[in-house]
C-alpha positions in Angstrom: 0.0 0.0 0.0 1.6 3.3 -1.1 1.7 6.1 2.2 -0.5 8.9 1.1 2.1 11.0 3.7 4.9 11.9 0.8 8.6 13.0 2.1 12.2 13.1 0.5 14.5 15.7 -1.1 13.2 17.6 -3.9 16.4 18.4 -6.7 15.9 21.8 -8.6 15.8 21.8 -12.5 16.6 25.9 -12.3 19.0 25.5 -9.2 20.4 29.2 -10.0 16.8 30.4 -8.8 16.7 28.2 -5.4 18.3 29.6 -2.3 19.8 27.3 -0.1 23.2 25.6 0.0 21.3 22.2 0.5 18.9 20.7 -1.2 15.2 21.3 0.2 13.3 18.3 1.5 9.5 17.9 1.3 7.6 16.7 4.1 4.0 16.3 1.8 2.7 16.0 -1.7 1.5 19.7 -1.2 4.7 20.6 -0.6 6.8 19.0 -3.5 3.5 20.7 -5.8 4.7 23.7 -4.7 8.1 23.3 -4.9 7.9 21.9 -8.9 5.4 25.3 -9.2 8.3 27.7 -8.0 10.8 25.8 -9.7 9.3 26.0 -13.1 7.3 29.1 -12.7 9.0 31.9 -15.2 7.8 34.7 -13.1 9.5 33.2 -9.8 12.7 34.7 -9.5 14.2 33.0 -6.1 12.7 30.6 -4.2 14.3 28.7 -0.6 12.7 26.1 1.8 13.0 26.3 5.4 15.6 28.7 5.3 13.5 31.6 7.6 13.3 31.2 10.9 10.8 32.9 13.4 10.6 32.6 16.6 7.7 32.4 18.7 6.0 31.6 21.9 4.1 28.4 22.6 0.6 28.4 24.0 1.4 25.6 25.6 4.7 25.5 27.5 5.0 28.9 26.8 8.6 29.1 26.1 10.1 30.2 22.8 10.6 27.9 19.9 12.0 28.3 16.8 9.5 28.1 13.5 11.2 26.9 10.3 9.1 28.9 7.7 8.1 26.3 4.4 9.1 28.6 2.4 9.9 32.2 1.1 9.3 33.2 -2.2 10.5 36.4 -4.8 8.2 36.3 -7.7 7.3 39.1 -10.5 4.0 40.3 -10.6 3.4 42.4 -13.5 6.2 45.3 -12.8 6.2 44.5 -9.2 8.9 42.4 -7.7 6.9 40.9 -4.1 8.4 38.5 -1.5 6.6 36.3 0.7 6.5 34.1 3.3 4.6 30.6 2.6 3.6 28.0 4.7 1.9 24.9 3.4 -0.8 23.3 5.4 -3.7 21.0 4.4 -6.8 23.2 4.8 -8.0 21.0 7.6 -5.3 22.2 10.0 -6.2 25.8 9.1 -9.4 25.6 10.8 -10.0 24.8 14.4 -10.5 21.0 15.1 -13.5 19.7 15.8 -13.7 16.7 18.4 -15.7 13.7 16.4 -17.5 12.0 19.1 -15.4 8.5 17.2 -11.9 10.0 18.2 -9.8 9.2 21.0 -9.7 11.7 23.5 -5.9 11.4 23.2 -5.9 12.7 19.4 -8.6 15.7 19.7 -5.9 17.1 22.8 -3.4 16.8 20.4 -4.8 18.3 17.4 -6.2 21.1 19.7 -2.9 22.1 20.8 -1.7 21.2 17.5 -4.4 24.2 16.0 -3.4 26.7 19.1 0.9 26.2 18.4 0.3 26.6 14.7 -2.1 30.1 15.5 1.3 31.2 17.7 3.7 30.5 14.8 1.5 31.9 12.4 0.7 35.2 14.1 4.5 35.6 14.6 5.1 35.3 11.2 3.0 37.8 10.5 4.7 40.2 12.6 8.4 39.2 11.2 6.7 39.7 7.5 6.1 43.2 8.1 8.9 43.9 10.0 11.2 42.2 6.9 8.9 43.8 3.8 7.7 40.4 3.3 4.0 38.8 3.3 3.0 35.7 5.2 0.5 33.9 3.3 -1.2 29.9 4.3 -1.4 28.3 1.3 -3.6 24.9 1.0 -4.2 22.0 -1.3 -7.2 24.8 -2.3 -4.4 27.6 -3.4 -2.2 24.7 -5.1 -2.0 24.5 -9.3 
């Protein structure tokens, strides 16, 4: 049975427009989608995975952690040159969860504090973005081509 849950090292056909010294590595089919988009997408001029770092404060322990960004992005739209910030999330972890009355108690605490540590990353991503002329953007399996 093939794993739905896709993960391995992408290689760049255009590696002069990737930025990184090392290879990205996908941790979904949504991400390796976007990845083969940037990478073959004219208007994107530089692309790099996982190479901004944010930090933030978890709701949980609350103590700082360190959030690996998916992905930033320079692209060319029309005579603008914009930069953002992207972070690649099946569109069922953009919403709050919703405990199923068949799911183990265990799993709705856990995608609960999943939903609440992704809100703190997110919102502090945000905040870096505008501090760094940048735009933080969630894309999903909705936004993908």
């Amino acid at each position: 049975m093939r794993s739905k849950y896709r993960q391995g090292t992408y290689k760049p056909i255009n590696r002069s427009k990737y930025i990184g010294n090392s290879l990205p590595e996908y941790r979904s089919g949504l991400e390796l989608r976007f990845m083969r988009w940037c990478d073959l997408n004219k208007n994107v001029i530089k692309w790099g995975s996982e190479n901004v770092v944010v930090p933030y404060r978890s709701p949980i322990d609350h103590r700082i952690h360190r959030y690996f960004v998916d992905n930033i992005v320079i692209i060319k739209e029309g005579k603008a040159i914009k930069k953002y910030l992207i972070e690649i999330k099946p569109s069922t972890q953009t919403v709050p969860p919703k405990p199923h009355g068949n799911k183990k108690y265990t799993t709705v605490l856990y995608e609960q504090a999943t939903y609440k540590i992704n809100m703190s990353k997110w919102e502090a991503a945000r905040e870096f973005a505008k501090k760094h002329d940048l735009e933080f953007i969630i894309l999903t399996e909705k936004d993908l081509p």
